[in-house]
C-alpha positions, 0 to 999 in steps of 0.5 A: 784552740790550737791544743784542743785541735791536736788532741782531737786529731790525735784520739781520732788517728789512735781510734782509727788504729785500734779499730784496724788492729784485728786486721793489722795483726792477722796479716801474714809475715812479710816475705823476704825477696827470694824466698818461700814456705817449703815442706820441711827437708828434716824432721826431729822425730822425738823424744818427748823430753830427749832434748828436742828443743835444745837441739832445734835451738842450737841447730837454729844456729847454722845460716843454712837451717831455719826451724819452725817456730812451734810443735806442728803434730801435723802426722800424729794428730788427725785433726791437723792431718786432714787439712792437708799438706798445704796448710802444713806448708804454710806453718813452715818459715819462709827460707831460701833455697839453699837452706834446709827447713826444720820442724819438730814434733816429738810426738811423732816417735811414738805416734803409730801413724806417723811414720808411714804419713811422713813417708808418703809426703817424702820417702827420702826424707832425714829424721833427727831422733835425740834420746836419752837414758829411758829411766831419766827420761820417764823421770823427765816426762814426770817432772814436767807433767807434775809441774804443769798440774801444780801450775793449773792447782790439780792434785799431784801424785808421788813418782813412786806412787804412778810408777809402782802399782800393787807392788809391781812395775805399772808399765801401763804409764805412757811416760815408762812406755814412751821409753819402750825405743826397741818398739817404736823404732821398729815402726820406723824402719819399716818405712824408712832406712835406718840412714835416713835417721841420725840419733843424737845422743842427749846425754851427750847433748847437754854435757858437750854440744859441739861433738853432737852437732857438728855430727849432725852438720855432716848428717845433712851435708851442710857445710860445718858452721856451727862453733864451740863460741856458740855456746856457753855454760850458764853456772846459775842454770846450769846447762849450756846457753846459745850466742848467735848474731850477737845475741845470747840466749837461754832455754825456756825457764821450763827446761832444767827443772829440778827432777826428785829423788827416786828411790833406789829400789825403784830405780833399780826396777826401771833400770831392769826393765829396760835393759832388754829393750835397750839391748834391742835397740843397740841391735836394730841401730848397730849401736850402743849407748851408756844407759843404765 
């Protein structure tokens, strides 16, 4: 009797709980004492495949940064811009207020209307920009759009075949001009100084994290917290990994992917494209950068 008591008092408190689930579940984040959702103080602008991810990852690091969880496209996309900067602020973590809040989104860097909405929420705001190599950069973006259409059974297309059209350059492709820097920095120096936005070099980045860091750390005026014992190379993926608080942590299974063998002759093509626009922007940046 007693049994068949506690069996039944058991299903009916299991019950009960999945009944009230739905609500238990959308119940907001508990906030830690001291805190609250700030409007971010430095946005990672871009690239799309620059290595935005593994840079937040690796700032996320320092104690006095906390990083938005997801890719917010508050600026760039207007379906999200006009609810407001309210709900915005509501997708932020909660932080205390010696600490600086990040998001990225790195749609915002080619994105034409971005530049003057982040500047009308905070004209003394910094920008992170990570960039790498344009041509491997548009080989990147290739990559992971081929990936993504295997993994939804769409037909896929040769790199050579988007890329090359009637015999000539297609510089039409979004991902060639994503690549276009010269273009899209100019947009942002219209409405912001150019040291208000840090560069970080991704090719650098991936080869020897610490240097690019720690130049960030002092882009910011935080104190210098991050360490070489922070990271470590991972043989079998063969980029760097993160330790913090104990833990060690590694990418996305999506990032480093393997990228397929160009041809020469179309590599060659890139590379000619973007040399002038490249020049460009070691112009408008005071700065040069060892792409091809």
């Amino acid at each position: 009797m007693l049994i068949a008591v506690l069996f039944f008092l058991t299903h009916r408190c299991l019950r009960n709980l999945l009944l009230l689930w739905p609500q238990f579940h959308q119940l907001p984040p508990l906030r830690p004492p001291g805190t609250s959702r700030r409007i971010p103080h430095t946005i990672i602008i871009g690239v799309r495949k620059g290595g935005t991810r593994a840079l937040l990852e690796m700032l996320d690091v320092h104690p006095n940064i906390v990083v938005a969880a997801t890719e917010v496209h508050f600026f760039d996309w207007d379906e999200n811009y006009v609810k407001g900067i309210d709900w915005y602020r509501g997708l932020m973590p909660f932080s205390y207020e010696n600490q600086i809040t990040i998001e990225k989104t790195p749609g915002y860097f080619t994105s034409p209307q971005a530049p003057e909405r982040i500047h009308d929420m905070n004209s003394s705001i910094k920008l992170l920009l990570i960039l790498r190599d344009p041509t491997e950069r548009v080989i990147s973006d290739y990559t992971q759009v081929y990936y993504n259409r295997l993994e939804s059974h769409k037909p896929v297309q040769l790199f050579e075949d988007i890329v090359i059209k009637n015999g000539a350059l297609n510089t039409k492709y979004k991902a060639i001009q994503r690549s276009l820097y010269d273009i899209h920095m100019e947009r942002w120096l219209k409405h912001f100084h150019l040291n208000q936005i840090h560069i970080v070099d991704g090719n650098t980045l991936i080869k020897d994290p610490l240097p690019e860091l720690q130049k960030v750390e002092r882009f910011l005026n935080l104190p210098s917290r991050i360490m070489s014992s922070n990271f470590y190379f991972n043989q079998t993926k063969g980029f760097y990994c993160i330790r913090s608080d104990g833990r060690e942590r590694c990418l996305h299974e999506s990032k480093g992917r393997p990228h397929p063998v160009v041809n020469s002759t179309v590599l060659e093509q890139l590379y000619s494209y973007f040399r002038e626009h490249n020049a460009n922007f070691y112009r408008m940046i005071n700065h040069s950068f060892d792409w091809h």
